[in-house]
C-alpha positions as CSV (number, residue, x, y, z in Angstrom):
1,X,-11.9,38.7,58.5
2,X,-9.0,36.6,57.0
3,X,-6.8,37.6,53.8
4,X,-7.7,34.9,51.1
5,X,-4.6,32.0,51.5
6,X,-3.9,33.6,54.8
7,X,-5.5,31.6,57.1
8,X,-2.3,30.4,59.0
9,X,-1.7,34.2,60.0
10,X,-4.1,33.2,63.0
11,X,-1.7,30.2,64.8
12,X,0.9,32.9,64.5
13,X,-0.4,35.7,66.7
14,X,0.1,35.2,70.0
15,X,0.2,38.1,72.7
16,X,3.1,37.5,75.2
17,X,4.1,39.3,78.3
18,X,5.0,43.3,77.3
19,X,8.3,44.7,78.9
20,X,10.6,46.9,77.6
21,X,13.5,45.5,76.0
22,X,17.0,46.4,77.2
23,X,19.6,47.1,74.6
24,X,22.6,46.0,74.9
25,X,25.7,49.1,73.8
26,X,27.0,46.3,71.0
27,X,24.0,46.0,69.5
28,X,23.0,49.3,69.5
29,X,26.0,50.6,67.5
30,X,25.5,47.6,65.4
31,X,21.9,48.5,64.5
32,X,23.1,52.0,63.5
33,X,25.6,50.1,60.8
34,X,23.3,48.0,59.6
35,X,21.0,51.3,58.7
36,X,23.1,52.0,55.9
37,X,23.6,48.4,54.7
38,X,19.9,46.4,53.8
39,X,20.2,43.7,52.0
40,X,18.4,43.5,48.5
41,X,15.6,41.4,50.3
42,X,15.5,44.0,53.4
43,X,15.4,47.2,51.0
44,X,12.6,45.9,48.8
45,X,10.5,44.5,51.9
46,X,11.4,47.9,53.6
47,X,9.8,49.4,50.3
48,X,6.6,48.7,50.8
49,X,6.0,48.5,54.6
50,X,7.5,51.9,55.2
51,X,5.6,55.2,55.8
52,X,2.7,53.0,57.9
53,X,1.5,51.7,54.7
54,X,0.7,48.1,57.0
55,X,-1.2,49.9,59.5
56,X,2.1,50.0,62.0
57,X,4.8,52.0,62.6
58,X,7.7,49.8,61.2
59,X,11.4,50.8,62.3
60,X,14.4,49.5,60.2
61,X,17.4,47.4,62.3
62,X,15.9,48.0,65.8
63,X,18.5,46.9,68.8
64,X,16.0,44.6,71.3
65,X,17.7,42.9,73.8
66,X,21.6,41.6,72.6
67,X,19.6,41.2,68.9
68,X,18.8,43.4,65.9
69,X,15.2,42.8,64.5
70,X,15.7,43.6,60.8
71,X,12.4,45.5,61.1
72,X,9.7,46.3,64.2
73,X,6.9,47.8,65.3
74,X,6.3,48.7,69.1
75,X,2.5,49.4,68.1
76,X,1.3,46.3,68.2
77,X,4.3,44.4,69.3
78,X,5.7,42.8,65.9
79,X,9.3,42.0,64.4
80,X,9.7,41.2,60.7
81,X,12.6,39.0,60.0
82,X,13.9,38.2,56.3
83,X,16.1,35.6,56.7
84,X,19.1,34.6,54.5
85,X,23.4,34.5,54.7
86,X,23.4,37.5,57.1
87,X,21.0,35.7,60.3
88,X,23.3,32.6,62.0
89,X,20.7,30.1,62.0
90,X,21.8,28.4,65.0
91,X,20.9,31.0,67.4
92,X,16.9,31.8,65.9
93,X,15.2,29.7,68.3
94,X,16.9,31.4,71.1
95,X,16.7,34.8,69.5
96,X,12.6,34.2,68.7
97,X,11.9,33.0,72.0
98,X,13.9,36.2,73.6
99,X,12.0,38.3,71.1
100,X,8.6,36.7,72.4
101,X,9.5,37.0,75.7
102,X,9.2,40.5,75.0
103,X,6.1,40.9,73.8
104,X,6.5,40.8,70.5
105,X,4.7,38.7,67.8
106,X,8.2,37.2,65.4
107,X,7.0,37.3,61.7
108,X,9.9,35.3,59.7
109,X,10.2,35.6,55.8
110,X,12.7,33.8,52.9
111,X,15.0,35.9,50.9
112,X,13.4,34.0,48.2
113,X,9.7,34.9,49.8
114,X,10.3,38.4,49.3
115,X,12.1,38.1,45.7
116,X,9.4,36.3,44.4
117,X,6.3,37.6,46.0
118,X,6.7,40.6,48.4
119,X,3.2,41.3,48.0
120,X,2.4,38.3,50.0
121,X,4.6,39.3,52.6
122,X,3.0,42.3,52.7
123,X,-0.1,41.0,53.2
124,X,0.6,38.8,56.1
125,X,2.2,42.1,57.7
126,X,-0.7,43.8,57.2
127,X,-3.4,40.8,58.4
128,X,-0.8,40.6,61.6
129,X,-1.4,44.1,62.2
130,X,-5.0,44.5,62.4
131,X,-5.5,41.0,63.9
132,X,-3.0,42.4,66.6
133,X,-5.0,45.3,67.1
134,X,-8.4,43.6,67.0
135,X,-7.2,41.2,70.3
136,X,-5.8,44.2,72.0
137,X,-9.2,45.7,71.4
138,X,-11.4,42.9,73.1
């Protein structure tokens, strides 16, 4: 089963090889800062994926590797980027294909994505979720 106008949620799920990350100490401090310091887009995405409501277990500024997802889930395997001023974009391929490398499914979202409609958003967390699940299951 597909979320109405999410079809495209499908090409984007694909199961890597699962290790587990190590941290690097920079980046583990770093993550701690960053805690305190969401940005508007972060804190309103954070909103409504919190407390499990997408199925998942979603952990704010979470140190994988020499990165900080802005949020992730170890169960299934999915980091939730919003990107804006704060990501470089120069180093998102090589970050996405660390974070893949790992495991994990990368999930990217606008600044302007989640100011406009963070429901959508939402929803394409919450279709990644259970369509995770589902091929973990078979």
């Amino acid at each position: 089963m597909t979320v109405e106008g999410l079809e495209f949620v499908d090409e984007l799920l694909q199961v890597g090889p699962i290790a587990r990350p190590h941290h690097s100490d920079f980046a583990r401090r770093r993550s701690r800062e960053l805690r305190g310091a969401l940005t508007i887009s972060e804190a309103r995405l954070w909103s409504v994926i919190r407390r499990g409501a997408t199925g998942a277990r979603f952990r704010r500024q979470v140190p994988i590797g020499r990165w900080i997802a802005d949020f992730a889930s170890l169960d299934p395997r999915i980091v939730v980027e919003v990107d804006g001023a704060s990501h470089e974009w120069g180093d998102e391929t090589e970050r996405t294909s660390y974070l893949e490398s790992q495991g994990f499914t990368v999930l990217r979202f606008d600044n302007e994505l989640i100011a406009d409609e963070v429901d959508l958003a939402f929803r394409v967390i919450k279709e990644s979720v259970r369509m995770l699940r589902a091929q973990r299951e078979d």
